[in-house]
C-alpha positions, -999 to +999 in steps of 0.1 A: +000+000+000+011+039-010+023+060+019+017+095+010+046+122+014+026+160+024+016+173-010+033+210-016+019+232-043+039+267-048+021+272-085-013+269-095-022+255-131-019+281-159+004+306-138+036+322-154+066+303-142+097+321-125+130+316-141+136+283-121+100+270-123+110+236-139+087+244-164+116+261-178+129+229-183+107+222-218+107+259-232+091+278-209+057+291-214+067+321-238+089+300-260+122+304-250+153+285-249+162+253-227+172+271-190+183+241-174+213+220-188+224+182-187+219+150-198+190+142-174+164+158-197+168+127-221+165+104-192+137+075-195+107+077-173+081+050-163+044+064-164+018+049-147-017+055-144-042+062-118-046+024-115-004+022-107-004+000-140+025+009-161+013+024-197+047+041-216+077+049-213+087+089-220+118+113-217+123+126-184+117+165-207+083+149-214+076+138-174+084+173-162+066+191-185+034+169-173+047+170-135+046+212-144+008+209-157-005+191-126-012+158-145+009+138-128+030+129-094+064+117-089+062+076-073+098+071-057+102+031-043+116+032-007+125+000+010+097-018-010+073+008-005+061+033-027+063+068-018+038+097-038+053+131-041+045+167-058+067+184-074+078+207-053+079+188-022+105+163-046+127+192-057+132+194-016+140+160-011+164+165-049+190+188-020+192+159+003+197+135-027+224+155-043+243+153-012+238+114-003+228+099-033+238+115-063+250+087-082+215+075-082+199+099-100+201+115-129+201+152-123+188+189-145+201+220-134+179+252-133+191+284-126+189+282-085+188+244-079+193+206-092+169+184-092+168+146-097+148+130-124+120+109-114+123+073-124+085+070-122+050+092-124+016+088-122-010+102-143-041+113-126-066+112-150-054+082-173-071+046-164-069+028-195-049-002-197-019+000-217-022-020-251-003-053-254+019-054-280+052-053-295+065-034-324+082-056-349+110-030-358+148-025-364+154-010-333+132-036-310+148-068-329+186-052-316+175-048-287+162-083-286+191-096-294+217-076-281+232-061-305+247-100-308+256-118-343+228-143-340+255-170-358+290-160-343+276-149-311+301-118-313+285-080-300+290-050-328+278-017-327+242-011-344+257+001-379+280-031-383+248-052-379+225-062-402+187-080-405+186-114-417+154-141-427+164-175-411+146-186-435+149-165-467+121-149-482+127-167-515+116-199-496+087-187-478+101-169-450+083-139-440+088-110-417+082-122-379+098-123-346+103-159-354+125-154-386+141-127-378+173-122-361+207-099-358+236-112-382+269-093-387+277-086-422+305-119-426+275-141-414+249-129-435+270-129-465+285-168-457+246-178-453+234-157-484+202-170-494+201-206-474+186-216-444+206-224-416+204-259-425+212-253-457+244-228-450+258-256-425+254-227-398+238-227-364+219-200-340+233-192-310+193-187-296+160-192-306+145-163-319+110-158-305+086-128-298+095-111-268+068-102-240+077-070-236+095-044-249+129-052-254+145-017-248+126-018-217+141-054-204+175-036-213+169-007-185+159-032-159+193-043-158+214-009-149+208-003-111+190+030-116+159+015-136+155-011-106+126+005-093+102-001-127+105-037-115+076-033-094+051-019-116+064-041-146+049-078-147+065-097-174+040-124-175+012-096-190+023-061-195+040-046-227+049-011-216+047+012-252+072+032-261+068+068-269 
């Protein structure tokens, strides 16, 4: 069950924001440049919604800019528990964090402060169910596999890699999860047009669909993502990225 931290409002919805209102962050209301700086603005963020059921992924640019319109709260996991915070009562806790636990966050700098990006928020008024599905795409199958050879089992980076049919398209092989799979250039030009079989070659894995997006079973592994584990079930839900 939620604990609640005390709700702190400084801005109503609609106001002008000061210099440092992290509103700033996406523009600003009139326009203007980016005020705050870093790397923490393209930061992932888990949104829920009112139900605490995970529904997209967004950029953490995206998350403030909601957190600024009063359409959603931060969630931060403490000890197993969930805690629910505003945004201004979490840009008090961001001083303590940037003093004790600054290598867990991710951090934007306004004019006056830092603040630590949220790994998770809750919509208010969003309760539909996120839709269960999977994008068959380039960037989902290397993710998928790893950015892994599929038949030498070596890693390259993304341009060295290319898309291959296990079994070709000349011999009925169409475009699925299933048939598809990372090859690096040598591989896919040894097995030309051949099936495995035929090319005296063999996968390393199975290809098969995945349950959930790929990109997103990639975050769970760094340390600072571990907190989507608990709104992330990977028997049913397919969070969709935007």
């Amino acid at each position: 069950m939620a604990r609640h931290a005390k709700k702190k409002h400084s801005s109503k919805p609609g106001s002008t924001p000061s210099e440092d209102h992290p509103v700033a962050l996406v523009g600003g209301s009139n326009g203007g440049g980016l005020i705050a700086q870093g790397s923490g603005l393209d930061s992932r963020v888990l949104v829920l919604n009112k139900l605490y059921v995970a529904v997209r992924v967004v950029s953490a640019r995206r998350a403030f800019t909601m957190l600024c319109r009063d359409m959603a709260e931060i969630i931060h996991v403490e000890d197993g528990q969930y805690v629910n915070y505003d945004l201004s009562t979490w840009t008090e806790v961001s001083e303590f964090r940037s003093q004790y636990e600054r290598e867990e966050h991710d951090w934007v700098r306004t004019v006056r402060y830092e603040i630590a990006v949220p790994r998770i928020i809750r919509l208010f008024g969003y309760d539909r169910l996120p839709v269960q599905r999977v994008k068959l795409n380039r960037r989902n199958l290397f993710a998928r596999d790893r950015n892994q050879c599929q038949y030498c089992g070596h890693h390259f980076p993304t341009s060295d890699l290319t898309l291959d049919h296990v079994t070709p398209r000349t011999q009925g092989g169409g475009d699925t999860w299933e048939n598809l799979v990372c090859a690096c250039v040598p591989c896919n030009a040894r097995k030309g047009g051949r099936t495995p079989q035929q090319a005296r070659v063999k996968l390393i894995r199975k290809p098969i669909k995945p349950k959930r997006n790929p990109l997103i079973t990639l975050r769970l592994g760094s340390d600072k993502y571990r907190s989507w584990k608990a709104f992330l079930d990977e028997a049913y839900w397919s969070v969709e990225l935007r």
